[in-house]
C-alpha positions as CSV (number, residue, x, y, z in Angstrom):
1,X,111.3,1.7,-45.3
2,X,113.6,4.4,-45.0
3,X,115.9,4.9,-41.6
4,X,114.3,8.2,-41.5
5,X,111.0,6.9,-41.3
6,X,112.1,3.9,-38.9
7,X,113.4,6.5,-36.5
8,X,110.2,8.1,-36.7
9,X,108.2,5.8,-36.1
10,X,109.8,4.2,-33.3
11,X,110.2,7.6,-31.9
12,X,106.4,8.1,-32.1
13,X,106.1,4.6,-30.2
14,X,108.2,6.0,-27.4
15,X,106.1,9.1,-26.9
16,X,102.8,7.6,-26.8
17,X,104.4,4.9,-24.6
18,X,106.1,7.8,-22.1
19,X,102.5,9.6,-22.3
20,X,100.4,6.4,-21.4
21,X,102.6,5.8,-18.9
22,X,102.5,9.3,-17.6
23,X,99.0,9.3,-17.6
24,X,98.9,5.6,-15.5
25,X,100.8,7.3,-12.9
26,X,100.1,10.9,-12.6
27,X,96.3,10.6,-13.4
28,X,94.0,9.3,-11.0
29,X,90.0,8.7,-11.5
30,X,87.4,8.8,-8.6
31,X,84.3,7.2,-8.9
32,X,81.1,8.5,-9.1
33,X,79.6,8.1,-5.2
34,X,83.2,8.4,-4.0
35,X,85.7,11.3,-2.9
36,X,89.7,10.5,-2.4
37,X,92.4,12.0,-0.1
38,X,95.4,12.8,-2.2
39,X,98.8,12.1,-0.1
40,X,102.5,11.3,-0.5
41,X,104.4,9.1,2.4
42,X,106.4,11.8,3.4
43,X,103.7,15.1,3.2
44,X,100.5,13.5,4.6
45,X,97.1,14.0,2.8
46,X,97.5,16.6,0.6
47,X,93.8,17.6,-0.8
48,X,90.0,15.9,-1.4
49,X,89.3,14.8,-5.2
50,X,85.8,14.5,-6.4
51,X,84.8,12.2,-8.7
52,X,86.2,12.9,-12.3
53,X,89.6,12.6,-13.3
54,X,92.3,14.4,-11.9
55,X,96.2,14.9,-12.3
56,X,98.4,13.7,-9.3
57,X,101.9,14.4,-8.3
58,X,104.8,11.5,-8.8
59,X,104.6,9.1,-5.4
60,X,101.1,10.4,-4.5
61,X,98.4,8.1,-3.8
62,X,94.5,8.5,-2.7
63,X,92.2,6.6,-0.6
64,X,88.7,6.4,-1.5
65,X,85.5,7.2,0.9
66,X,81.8,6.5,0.2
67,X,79.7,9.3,0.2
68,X,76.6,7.1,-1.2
69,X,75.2,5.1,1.0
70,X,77.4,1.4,1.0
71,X,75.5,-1.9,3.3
72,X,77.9,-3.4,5.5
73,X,78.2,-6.4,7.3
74,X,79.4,-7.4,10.7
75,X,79.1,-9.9,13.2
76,X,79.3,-9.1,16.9
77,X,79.4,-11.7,19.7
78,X,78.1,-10.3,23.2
79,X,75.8,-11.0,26.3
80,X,72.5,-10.8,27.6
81,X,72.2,-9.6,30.8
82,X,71.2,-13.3,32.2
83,X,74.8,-14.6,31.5
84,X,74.3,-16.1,27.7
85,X,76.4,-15.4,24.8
86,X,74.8,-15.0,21.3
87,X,76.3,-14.1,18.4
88,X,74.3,-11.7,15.8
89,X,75.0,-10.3,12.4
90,X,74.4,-7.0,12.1
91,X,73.6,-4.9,9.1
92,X,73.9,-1.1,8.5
93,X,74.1,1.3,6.1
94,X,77.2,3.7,5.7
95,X,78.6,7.2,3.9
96,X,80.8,9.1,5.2
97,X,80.4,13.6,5.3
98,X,82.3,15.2,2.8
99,X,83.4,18.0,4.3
100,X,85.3,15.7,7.2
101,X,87.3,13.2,4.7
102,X,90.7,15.1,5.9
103,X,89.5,14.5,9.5
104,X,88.9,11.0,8.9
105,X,92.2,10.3,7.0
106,X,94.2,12.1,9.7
107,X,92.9,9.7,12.4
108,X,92.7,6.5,10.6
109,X,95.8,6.7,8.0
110,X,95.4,5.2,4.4
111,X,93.3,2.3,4.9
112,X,90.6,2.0,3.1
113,X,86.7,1.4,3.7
114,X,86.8,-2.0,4.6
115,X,89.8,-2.1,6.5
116,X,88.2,0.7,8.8
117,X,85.1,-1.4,8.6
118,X,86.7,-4.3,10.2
119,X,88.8,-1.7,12.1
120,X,87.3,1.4,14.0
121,X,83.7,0.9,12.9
122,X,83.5,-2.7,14.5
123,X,85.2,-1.6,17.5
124,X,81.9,1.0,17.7
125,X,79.5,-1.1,16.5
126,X,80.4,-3.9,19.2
127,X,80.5,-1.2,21.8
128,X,77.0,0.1,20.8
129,X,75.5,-3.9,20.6
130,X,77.6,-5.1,24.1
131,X,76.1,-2.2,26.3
132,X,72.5,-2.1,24.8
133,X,72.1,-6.3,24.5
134,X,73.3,-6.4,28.4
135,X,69.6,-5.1,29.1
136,X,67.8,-7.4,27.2
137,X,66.8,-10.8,28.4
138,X,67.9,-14.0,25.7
139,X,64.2,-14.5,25.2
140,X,63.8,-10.4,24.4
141,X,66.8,-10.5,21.9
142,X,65.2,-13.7,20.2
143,X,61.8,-12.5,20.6
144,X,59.5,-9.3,20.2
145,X,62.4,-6.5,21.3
146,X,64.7,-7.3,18.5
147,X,63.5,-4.3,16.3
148,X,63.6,-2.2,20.0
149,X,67.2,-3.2,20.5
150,X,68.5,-2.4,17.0
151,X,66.7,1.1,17.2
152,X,68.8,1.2,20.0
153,X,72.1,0.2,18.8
154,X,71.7,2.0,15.4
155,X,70.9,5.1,17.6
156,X,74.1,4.5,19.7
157,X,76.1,3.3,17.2
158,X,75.7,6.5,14.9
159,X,76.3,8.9,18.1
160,X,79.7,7.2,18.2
161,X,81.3,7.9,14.9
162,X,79.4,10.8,13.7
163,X,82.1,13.1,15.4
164,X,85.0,11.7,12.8
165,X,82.3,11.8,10.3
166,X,80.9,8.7,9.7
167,X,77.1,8.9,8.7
168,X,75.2,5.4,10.2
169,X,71.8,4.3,9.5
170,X,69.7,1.7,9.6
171,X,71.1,-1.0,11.4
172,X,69.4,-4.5,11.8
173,X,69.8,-7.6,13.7
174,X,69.8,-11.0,12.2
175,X,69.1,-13.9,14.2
176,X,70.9,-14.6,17.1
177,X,73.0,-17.7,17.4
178,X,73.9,-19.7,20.2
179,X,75.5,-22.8,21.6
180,X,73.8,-25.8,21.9
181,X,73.4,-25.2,25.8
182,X,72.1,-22.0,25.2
183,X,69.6,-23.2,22.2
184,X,68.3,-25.7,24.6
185,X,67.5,-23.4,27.2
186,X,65.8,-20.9,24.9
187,X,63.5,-23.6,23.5
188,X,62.5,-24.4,27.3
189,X,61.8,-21.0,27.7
190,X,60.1,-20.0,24.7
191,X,58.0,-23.3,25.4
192,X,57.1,-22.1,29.0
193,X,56.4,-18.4,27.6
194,X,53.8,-19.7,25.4
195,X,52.4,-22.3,28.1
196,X,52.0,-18.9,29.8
197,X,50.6,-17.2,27.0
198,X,48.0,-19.9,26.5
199,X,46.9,-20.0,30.3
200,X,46.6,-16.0,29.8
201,X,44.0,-16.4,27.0
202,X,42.4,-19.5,28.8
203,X,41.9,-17.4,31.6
204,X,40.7,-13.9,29.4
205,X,38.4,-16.4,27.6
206,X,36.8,-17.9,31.2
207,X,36.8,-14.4,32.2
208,X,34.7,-13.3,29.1
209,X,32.5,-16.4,29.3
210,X,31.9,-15.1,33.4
211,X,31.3,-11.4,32.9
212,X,28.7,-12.4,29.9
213,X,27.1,-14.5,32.4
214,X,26.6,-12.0,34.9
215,X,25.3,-9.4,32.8
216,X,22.6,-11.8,31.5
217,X,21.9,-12.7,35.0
218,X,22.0,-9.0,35.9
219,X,19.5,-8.4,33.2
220,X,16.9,-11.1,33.8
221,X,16.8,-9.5,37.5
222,X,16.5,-6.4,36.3
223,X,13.5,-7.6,34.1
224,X,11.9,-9.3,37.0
225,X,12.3,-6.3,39.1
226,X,11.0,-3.7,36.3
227,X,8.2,-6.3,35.8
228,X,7.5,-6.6,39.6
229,X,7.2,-2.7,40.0
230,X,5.0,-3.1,37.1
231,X,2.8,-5.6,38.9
232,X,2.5,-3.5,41.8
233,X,2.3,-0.5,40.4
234,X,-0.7,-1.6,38.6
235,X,-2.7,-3.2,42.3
236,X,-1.9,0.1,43.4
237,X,-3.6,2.0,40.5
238,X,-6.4,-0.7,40.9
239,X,-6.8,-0.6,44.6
240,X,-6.6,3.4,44.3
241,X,-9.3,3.5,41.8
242,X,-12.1,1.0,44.0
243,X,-13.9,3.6,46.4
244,X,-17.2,3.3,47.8
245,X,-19.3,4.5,44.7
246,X,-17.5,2.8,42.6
247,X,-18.2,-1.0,44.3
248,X,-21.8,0.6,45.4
249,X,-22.6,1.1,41.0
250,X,-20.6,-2.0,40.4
251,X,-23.5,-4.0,43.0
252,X,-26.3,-1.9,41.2
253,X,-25.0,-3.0,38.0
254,X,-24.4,-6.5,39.2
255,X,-28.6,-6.4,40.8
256,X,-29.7,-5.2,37.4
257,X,-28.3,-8.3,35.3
258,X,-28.8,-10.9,37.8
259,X,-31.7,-9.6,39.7
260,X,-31.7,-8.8,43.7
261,X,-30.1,-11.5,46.2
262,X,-31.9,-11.7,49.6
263,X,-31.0,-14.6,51.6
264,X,-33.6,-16.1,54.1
265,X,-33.4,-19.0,57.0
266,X,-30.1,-19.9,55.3
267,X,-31.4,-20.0,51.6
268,X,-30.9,-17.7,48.8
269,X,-34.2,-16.4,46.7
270,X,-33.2,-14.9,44.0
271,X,-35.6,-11.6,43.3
272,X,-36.0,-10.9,39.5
């Protein structure tokens, strides 16, 4: 190999090196489902990319935001508004709006999605679950109002960060957990709520049983009345009907079969 062609080649090698390198730091690629700020230390955020690759400026950098919707994870610990302390995980689904990336980068810095997750979005999201679980009972949280209360705290907890331009939906609440204290007292309670619900249906059944009583009772007194009137109505027909000509033809009829009846010294004679 020639020194012409050494140079050349190792001159090639240099190029391609500079360019790769070149491309590793002034290139930057966004994800599909994501957006990045574009800033420098010293200039602040600069513009929004969108997913694709895109040529950046020596010393920039970018921060990524959602703008599909990511599930994220929390765990709160808060109080029912009888004094116990339960600790929930909560789940909810996150993007962020496009159009206020800037916003959100101006107010929270450089960090990225799940540092402001741990950050300002669990700050909110405790807020939202501490002032809505402080009207629940322990045995509501852990018992038929758990989907109220996370209707509630999704509604709350969206109202809180939608103004920097955080998008929040669907948050659920897993099950509570408690110290053994508090576990204790819930299982006497539950146990007492459905000794409570069983003397409820006990009674509704007794109640049913009673009422189908009285309406049979009602109904053989109604018979007996209806048949009554019947009864009566019928003597009265009969009695109505029974005038003199009739019982005189019914004695005329009777004389005719049976011959005339004259009675004599205290005997009958019988008069064919």
């Amino acid at each position: 190999m020639s020194f012409k062609t050494f140079v050349t080649l190792v001159g090639t090698f240099i190029v391609a090196l500079i360019v790769i390198i070149g491309l590793f730091i002034f290139t930057e690629r966004v994800p599909e489902g994501k957006v990045a700020v574009v800033y420098s230390p010293s200039g602040g955020a600069k513009e929004v990319l969108n997913p694709g690759w895109h040529l950046i400026g020596l010393g920039e950098k970018t921060t990524e935001y959602p703008t599909r919707i990511q599930t994220m994870k929390n765990n709160v610990t808060v109080s029912t508004n009888d004094g116990k302390r339960i600790k929930m995980s909560a789940r909810y689904e996150l993007k962020v709006d496009k159009s206020k990336v800037l916003k959100i980068f101006r107010e929270l810095g450089s960090q990225d999605i799940e540092g402001i997750q741990e950050g300002y979005l669990y700050t909110k999201l405790f807020k939202a679950s501490r002032e809505t679980i402080s009207k629940y009972s322990l045995l509501d949280v852990y018992g038929t109002k758990t989907t109220e209360a996370s209707e509630k705290i999704n509604n709350d907890f969206a109202k809180k960060v939608a103004p920097l331009g955080f998008i929040v939906s669907d948050v659920t609440l897993g099950t509570p957990s408690a110290d053994a204290q508090t576990q204790a007292a819930i299982d006497d309670r539950v146990k007492a709520s459905q000794e409570t619900e069983k003397l409820k249906i006990q009674l509704a059944n007794e109640k049913i049983v009673a009422e189908k009583k009285k309406t049979i009772a009602e109904g053989d007194a109604q018979k007996k009345l209806i048949e009554a009137n019947a009864e009566a109505k019928s003597n009265e027909i009969i009695s109505d009907s029974i005038n003199d000509k009739v019982l005189k033809k019914m004695e005329m009829d009777a004389r005719m079969k049976h011959g005339w009846v004259t009675t004599q010294a205290g005997s009958a004679i019988a008069n064919p």
